[in-house]
PASEBA-1860 file (N, C-alpha, C; in nm, 3 decimals):
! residues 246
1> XXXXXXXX> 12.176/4.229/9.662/12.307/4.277/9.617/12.318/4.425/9.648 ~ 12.418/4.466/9.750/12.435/4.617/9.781/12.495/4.642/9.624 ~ 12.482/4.788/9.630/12.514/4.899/9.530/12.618/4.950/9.563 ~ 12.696/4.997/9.410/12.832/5.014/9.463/12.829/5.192/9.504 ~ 12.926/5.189/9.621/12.917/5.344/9.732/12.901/5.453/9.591 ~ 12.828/5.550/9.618/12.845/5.647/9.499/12.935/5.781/9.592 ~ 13.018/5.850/9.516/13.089/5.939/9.591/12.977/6.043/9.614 ~ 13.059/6.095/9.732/13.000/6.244/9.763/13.040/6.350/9.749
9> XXXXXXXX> 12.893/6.406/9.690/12.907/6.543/9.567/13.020/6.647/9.680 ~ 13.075/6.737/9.607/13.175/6.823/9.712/13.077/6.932/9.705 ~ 13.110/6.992/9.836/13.021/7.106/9.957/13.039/7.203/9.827 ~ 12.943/7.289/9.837/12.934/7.409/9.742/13.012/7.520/9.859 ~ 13.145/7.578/9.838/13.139/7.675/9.982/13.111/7.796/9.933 ~ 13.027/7.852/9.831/12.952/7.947/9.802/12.780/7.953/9.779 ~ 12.766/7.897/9.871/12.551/7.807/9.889/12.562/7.926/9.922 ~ 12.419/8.004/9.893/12.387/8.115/9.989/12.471/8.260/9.935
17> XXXXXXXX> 12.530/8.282/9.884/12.620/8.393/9.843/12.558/8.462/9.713 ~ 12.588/8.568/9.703/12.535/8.661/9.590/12.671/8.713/9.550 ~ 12.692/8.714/9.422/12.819/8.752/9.347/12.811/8.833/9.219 ~ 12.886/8.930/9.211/12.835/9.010/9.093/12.974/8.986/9.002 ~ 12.983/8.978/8.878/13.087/8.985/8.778/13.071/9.065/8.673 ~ 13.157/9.147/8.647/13.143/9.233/8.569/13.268/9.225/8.411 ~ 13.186/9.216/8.283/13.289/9.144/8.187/13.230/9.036/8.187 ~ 13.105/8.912/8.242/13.084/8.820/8.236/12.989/8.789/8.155
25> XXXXXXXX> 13.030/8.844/8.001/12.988/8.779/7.914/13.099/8.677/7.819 ~ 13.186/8.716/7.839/13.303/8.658/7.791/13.417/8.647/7.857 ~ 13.528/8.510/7.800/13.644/8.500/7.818/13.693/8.508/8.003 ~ 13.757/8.547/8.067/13.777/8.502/8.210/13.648/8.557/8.268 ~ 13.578/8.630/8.250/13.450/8.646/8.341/13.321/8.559/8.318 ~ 13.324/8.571/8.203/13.243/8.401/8.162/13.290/8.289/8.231 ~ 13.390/8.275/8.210/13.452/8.179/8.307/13.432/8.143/8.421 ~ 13.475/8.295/8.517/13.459/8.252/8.679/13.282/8.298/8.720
33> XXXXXXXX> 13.237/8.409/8.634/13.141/8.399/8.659/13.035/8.214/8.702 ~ 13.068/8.126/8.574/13.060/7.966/8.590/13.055/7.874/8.695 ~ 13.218/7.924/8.717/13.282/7.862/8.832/13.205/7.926/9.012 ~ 13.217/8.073/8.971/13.112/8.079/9.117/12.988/8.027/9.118 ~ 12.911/8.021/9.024/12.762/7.899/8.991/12.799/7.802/9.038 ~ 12.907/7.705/8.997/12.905/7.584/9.023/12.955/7.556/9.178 ~ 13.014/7.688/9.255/13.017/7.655/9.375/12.880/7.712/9.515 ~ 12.797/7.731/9.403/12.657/7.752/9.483/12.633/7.894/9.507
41> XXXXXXXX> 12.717/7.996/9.445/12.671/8.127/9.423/12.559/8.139/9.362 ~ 12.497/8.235/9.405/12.376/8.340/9.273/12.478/8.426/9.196 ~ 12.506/8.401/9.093/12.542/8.486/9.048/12.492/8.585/8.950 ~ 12.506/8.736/8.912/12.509/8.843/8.883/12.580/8.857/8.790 ~ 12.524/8.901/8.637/12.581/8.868/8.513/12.600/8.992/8.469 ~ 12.694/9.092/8.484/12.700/9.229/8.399/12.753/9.251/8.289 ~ 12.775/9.249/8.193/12.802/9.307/8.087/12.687/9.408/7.976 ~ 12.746/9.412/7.838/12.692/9.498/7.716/12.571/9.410/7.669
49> XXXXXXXX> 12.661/9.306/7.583/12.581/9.226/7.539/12.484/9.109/7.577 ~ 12.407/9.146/7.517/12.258/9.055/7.567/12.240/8.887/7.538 ~ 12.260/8.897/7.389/12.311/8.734/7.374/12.419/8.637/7.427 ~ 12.523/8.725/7.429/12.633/8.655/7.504/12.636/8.633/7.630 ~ 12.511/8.699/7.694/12.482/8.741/7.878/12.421/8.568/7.881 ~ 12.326/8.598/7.783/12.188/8.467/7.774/12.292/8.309/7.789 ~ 12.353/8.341/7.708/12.444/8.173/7.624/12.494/8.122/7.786 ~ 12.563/8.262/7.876/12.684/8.208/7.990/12.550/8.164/8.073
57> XXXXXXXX> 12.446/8.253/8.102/12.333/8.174/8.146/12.288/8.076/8.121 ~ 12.245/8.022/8.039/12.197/7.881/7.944/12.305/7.767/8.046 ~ 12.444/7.808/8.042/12.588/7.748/8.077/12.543/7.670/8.233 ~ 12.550/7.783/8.313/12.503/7.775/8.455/12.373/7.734/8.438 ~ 12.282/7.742/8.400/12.142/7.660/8.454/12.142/7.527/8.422 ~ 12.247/7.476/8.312/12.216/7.335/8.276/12.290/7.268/8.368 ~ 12.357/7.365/8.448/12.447/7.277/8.555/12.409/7.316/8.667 ~ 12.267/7.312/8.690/12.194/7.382/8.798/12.251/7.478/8.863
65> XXXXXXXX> 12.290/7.538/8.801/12.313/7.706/8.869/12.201/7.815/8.867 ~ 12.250/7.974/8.934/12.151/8.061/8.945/12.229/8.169/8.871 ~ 12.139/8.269/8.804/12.226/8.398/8.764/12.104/8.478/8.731 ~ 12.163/8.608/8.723/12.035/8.737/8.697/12.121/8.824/8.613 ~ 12.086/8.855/8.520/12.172/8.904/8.386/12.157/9.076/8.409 ~ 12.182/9.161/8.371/12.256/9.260/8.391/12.260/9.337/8.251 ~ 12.207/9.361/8.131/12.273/9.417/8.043/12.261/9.526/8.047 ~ 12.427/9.629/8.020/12.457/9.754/8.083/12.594/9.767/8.024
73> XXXXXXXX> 12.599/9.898/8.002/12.721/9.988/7.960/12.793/10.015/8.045 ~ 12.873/10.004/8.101/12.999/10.036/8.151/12.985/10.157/8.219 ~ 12.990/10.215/8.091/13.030/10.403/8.041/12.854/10.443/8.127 ~ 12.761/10.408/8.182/12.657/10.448/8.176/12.646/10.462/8.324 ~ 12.709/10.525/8.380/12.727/10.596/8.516/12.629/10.631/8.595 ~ 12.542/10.676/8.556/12.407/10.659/8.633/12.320/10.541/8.673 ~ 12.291/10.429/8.594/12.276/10.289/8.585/12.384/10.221/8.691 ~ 12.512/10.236/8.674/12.625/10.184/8.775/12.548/10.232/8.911
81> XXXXXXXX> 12.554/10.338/8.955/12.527/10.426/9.111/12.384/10.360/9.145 ~ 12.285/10.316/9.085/12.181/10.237/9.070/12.152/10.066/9.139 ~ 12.334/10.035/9.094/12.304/9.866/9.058/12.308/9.848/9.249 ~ 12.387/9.909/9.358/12.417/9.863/9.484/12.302/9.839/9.524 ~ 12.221/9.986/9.549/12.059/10.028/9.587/11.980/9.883/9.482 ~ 11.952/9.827/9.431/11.903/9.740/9.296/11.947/9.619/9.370 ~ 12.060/9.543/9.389/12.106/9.438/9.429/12.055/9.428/9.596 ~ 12.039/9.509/9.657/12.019/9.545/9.793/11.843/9.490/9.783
89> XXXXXXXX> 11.785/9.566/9.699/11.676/9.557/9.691/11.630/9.399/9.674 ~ 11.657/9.345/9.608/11.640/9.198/9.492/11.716/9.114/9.576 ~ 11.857/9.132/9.637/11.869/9.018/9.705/11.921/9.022/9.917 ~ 11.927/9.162/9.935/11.921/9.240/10.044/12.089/9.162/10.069 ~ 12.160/9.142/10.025/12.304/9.131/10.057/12.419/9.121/9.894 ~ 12.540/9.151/9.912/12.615/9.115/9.831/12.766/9.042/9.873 ~ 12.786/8.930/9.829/12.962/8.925/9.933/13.041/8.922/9.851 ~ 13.049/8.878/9.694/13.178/8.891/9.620/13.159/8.974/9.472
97> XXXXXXXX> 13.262/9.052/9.491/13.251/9.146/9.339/13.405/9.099/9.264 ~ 13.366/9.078/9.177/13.458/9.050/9.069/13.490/9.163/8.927 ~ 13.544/9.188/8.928/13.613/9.315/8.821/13.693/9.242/8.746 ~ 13.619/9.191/8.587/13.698/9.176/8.468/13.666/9.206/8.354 ~ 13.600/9.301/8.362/13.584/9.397/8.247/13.703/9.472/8.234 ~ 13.711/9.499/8.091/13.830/9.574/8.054/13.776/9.600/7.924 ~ 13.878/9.693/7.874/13.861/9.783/7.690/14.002/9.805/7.697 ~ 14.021/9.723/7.567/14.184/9.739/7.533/14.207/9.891/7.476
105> XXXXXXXX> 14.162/9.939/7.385/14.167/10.045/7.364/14.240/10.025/7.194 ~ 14.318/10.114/7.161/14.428/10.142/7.023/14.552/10.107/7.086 ~ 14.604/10.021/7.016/14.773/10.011/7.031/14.850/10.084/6.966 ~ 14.947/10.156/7.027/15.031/10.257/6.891/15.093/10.374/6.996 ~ 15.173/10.430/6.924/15.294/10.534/7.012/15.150/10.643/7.130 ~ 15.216/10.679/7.223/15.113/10.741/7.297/15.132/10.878/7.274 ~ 15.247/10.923/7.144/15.229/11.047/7.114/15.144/11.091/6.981 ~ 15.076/10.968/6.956/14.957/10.960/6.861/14.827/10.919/6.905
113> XXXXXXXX> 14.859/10.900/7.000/14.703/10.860/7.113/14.577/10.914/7.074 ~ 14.475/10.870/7.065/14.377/10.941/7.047/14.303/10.972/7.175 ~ 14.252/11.105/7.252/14.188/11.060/7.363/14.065/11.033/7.384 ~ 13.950/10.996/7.250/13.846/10.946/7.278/13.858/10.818/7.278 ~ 13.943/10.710/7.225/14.012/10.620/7.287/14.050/10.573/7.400 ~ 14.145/10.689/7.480/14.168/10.675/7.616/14.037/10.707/7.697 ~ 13.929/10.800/7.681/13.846/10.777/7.740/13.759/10.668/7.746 ~ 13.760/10.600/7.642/13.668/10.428/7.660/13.733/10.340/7.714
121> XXXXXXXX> 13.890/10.377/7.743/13.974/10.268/7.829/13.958/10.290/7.936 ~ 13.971/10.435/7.974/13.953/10.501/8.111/13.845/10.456/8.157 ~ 13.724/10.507/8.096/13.588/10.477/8.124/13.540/10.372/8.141 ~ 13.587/10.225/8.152/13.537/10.095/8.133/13.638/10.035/8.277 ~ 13.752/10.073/8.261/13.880/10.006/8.343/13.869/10.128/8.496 ~ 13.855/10.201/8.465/13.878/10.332/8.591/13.780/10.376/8.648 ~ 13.685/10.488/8.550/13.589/10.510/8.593/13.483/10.466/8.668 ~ 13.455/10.354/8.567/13.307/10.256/8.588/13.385/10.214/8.739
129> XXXXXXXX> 13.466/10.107/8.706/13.529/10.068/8.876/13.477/10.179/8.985 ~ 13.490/10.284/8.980/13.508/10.410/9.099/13.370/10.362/9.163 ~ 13.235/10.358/9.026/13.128/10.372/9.056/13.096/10.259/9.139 ~ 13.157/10.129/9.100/13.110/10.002/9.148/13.153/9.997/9.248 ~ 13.266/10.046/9.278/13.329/10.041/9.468/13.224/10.074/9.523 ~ 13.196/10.238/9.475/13.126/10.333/9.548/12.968/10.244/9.553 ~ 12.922/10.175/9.502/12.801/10.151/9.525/12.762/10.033/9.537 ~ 12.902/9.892/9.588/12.929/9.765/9.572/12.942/9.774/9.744
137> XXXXXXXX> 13.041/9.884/9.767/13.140/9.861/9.912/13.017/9.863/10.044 ~ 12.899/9.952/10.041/12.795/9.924/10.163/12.764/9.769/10.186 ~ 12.738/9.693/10.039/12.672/9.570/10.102/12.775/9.480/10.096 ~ 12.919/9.455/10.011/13.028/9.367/10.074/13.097/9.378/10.227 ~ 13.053/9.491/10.270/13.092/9.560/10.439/12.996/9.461/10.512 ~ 12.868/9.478/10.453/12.733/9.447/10.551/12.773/9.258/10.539 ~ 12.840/9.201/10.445/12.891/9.053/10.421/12.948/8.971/10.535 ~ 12.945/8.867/10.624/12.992/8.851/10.669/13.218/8.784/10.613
145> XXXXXXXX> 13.158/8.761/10.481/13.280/8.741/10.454/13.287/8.836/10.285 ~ 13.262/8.956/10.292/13.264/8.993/10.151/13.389/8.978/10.090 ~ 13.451/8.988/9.959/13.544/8.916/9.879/13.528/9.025/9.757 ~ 13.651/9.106/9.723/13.649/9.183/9.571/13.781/9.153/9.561 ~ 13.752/9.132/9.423/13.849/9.069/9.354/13.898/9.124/9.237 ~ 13.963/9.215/9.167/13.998/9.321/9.058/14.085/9.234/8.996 ~ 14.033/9.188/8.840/14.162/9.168/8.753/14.289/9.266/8.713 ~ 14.388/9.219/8.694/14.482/9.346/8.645/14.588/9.274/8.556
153> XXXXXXXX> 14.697/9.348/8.515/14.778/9.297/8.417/14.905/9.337/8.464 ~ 15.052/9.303/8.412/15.159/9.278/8.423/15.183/9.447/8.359 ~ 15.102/9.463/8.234/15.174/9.582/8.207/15.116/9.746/8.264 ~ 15.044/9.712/8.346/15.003/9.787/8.439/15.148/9.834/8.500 ~ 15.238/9.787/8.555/15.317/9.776/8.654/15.470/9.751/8.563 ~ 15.449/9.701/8.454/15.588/9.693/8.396/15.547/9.778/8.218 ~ 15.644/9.913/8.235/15.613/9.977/8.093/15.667/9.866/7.999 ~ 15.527/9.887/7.820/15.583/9.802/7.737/15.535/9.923/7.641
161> XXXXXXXX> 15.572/9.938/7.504/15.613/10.035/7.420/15.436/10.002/7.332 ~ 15.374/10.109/7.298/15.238/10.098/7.208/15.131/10.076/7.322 ~ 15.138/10.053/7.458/15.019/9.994/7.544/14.968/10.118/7.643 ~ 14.987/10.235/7.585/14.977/10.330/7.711/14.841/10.355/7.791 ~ 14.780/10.344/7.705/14.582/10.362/7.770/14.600/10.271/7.835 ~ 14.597/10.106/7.792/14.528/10.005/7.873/14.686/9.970/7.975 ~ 14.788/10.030/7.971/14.855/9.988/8.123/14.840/10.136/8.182 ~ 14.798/10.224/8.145/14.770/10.369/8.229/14.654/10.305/8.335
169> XXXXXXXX> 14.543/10.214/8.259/14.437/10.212/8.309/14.432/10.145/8.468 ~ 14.535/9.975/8.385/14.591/9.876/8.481/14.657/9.925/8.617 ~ 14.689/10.027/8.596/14.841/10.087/8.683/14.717/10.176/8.804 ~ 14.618/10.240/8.734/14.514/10.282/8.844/14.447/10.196/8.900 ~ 14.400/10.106/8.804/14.343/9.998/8.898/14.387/9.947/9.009 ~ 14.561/9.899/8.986/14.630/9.842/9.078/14.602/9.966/9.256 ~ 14.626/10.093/9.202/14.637/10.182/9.289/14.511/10.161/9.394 ~ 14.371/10.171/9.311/14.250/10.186/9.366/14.214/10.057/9.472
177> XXXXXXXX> 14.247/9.956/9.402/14.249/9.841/9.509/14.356/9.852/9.612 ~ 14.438/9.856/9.568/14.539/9.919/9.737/14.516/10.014/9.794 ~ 14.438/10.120/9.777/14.372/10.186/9.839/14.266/10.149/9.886 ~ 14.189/10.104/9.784/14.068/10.008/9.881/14.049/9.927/10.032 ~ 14.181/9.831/9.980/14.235/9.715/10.077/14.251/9.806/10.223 ~ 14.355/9.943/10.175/14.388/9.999/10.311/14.257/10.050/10.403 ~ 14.163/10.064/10.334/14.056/10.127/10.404/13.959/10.083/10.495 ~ 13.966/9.956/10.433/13.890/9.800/10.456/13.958/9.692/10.562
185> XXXXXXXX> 14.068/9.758/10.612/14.157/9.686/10.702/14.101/9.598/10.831 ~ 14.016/9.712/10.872/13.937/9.600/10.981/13.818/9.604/10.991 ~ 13.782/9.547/10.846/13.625/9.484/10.804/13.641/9.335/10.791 ~ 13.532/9.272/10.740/13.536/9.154/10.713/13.535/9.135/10.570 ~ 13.569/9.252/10.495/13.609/9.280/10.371/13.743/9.220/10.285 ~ 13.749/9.127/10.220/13.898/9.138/10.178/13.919/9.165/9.998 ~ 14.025/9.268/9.978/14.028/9.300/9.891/14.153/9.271/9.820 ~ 14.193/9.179/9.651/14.290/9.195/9.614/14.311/9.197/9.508
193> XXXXXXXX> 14.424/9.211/9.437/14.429/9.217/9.326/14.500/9.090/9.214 ~ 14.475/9.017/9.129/14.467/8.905/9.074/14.526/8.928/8.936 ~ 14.624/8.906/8.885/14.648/8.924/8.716/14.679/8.761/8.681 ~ 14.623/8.727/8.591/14.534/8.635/8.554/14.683/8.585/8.458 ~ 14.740/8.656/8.368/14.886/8.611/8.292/14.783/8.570/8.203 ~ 14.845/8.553/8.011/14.786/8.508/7.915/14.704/8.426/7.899 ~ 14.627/8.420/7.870/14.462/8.348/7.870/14.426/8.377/7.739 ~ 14.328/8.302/7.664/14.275/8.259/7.541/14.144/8.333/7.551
201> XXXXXXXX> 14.167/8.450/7.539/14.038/8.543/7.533/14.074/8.625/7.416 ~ 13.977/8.697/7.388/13.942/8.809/7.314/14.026/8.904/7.299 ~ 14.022/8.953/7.379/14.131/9.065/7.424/14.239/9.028/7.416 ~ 14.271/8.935/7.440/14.428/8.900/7.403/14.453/8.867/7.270 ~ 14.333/8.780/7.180/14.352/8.762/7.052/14.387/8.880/6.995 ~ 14.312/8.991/7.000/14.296/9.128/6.958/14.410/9.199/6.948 ~ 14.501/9.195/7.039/14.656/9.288/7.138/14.726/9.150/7.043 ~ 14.696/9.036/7.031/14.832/8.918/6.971/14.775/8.855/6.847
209> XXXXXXXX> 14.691/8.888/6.738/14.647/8.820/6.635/14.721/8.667/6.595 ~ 14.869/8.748/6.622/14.896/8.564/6.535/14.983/8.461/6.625 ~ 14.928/8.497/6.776/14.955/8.403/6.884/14.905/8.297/6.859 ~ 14.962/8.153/6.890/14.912/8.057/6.898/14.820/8.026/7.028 ~ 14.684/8.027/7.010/14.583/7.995/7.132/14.668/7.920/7.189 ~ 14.712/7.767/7.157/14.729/7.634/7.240/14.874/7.674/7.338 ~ 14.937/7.820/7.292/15.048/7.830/7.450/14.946/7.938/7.537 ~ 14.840/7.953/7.527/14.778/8.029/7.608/14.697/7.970/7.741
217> XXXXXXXX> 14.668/8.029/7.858/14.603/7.977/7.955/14.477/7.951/7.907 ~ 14.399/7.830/7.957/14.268/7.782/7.969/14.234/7.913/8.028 ~ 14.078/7.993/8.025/14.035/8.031/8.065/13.939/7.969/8.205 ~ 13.933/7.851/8.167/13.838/7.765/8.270/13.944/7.737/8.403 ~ 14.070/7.718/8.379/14.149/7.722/8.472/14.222/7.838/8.561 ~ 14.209/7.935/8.519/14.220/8.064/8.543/14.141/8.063/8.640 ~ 14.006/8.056/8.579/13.865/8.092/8.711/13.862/8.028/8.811 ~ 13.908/7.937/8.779/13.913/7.819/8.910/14.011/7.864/9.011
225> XXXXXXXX> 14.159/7.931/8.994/14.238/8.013/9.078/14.181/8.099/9.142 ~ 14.095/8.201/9.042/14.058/8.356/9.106/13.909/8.295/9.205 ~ 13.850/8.178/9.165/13.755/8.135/9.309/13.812/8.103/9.442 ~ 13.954/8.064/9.439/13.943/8.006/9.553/14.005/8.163/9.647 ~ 13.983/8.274/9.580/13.990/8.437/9.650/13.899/8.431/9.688 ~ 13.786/8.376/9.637/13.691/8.432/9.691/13.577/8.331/9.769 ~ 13.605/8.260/9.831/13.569/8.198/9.918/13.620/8.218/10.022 ~ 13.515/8.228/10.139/13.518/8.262/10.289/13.661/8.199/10.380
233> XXXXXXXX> 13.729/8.096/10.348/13.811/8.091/10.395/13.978/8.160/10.361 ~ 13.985/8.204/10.220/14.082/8.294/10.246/14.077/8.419/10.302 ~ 14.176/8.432/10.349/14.216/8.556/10.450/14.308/8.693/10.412 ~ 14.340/8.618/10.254/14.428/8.720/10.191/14.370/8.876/10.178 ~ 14.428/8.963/10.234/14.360/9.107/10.199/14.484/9.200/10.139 ~ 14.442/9.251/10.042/14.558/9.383/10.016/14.662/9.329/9.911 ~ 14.650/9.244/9.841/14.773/9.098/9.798/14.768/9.137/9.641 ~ 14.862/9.153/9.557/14.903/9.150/9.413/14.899/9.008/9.409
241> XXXXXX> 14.813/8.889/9.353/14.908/8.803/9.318/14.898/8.742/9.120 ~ 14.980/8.687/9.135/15.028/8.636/9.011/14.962/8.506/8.961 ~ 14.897/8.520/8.924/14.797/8.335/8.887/14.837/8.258/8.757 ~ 14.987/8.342/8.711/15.029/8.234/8.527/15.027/8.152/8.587 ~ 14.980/8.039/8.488/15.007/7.901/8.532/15.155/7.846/8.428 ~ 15.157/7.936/8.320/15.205/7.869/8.242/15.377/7.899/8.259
END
């Protein structure tokens, strides 16, 4: 008696790839961090926290994935300028960087702002980024298909009243990747920018306390959009796009 056909598993089109995520202890970087595991990335686990680094790991290995955890401050600028030289070392290539770390910061008039506030927004959303270009961009160049991918937000780009740090922050981000993109024009580099629209994270609980989760985006579905950026066959470079689903 033949056996009935069993399907065939789908191609990993990230076998072989090294991917760094940053924010991937939680909420959309937990997420796609996952999702690049499950398409045959190594992935690269950066965030603060250590337990929450471990758990998204635990996640990916039971689903035979790879990851190398990362715990690190943001704000810790010397450690950042470190990680390119470090990743170079440990895996002698990098092709996709993912940026979804963020710090919401204080909500409230921006003529009450506090600026050690704005500096932990700055410093997490702006700064740290500068460092990770600066020490990400040698080995996504050296990639044959490298892939960065920057989360961003709506109010980056559209003023809303109480949000001034974290869309001051958004609004540079947006800049730095279009600047990026332009620089990178004829590499095998592609660079864009991704705003993800409401998602059932943290950060959003935080900014909407008495939102109802269930009109919010899956986070698991989210990641699954911002992967298919970053696989070798898109060609998109330089691109704002919009991923609400809802």
């Amino acid at each position: 008696m033949s056996s009935p056909t069993q399907p065939s598993p789908q191609p990993q089109r990230l076998a072989g790839r090294v991917a760094l995520v940053t924010g991937a202890s939680r909420g959309i970087g937990a997420a796609v961090a996952e999702q690049l595991a499950l398409e045959g990335a190594h992935v690269v686990l950066l965030a603060r926290t250590v337990g929450a680094l471990e758990e998204v790991d635990d996640r990916i290995r039971a689903k035979g994935g790879a990851a190398t955890l990362i715990p690190q401050d943001l704000m810790d600028g010397v450690k950042l300028d470190a990680l390119g030289p470090a990743l170079y070392e440990r895996f002698g290539r990098l092709d996709i960087f993912v940026h979804a770390a963020a710090q919401l910061g204080s909500l409230g008039p921006i003529a009450h702002a506090d600026p050690k506030d704005w500096d932990k927004v700055f410093g997490v959303g702006v700064a740290a980024l500068l460092r990770l270009i600066r020490t990400t961009d040698p080995l996504l160049r050296r990639s044959d298909a490298g892939r960065a991918l920057l989360l961003t937000d709506r109010v980056g780009r559209e003023p809303i009243a109480y949000w001034s740090a974290y869309a001051a922050a958004k609004a540079a981000l947006d800049m730095m990747g279009r600047t990026w993109a332009a620089e990178t024009l004829n590499t095998t580099l592609r660079v864009n920018l991704l705003d993800p629209g409401p998602a059932r994270t943290g950060l959003r609980a935080k900014a909407f306390p008495g939102e109802d989760p269930a009109s919010l985006q899956d986070p698991v579905m989210v990641a699954r959009a911002i992967v298919e950026f970053a696989v070798p066959a898109c060609a998109l470079h330089g691109e704002l796009i919009d991923l609400n689903q809802n």
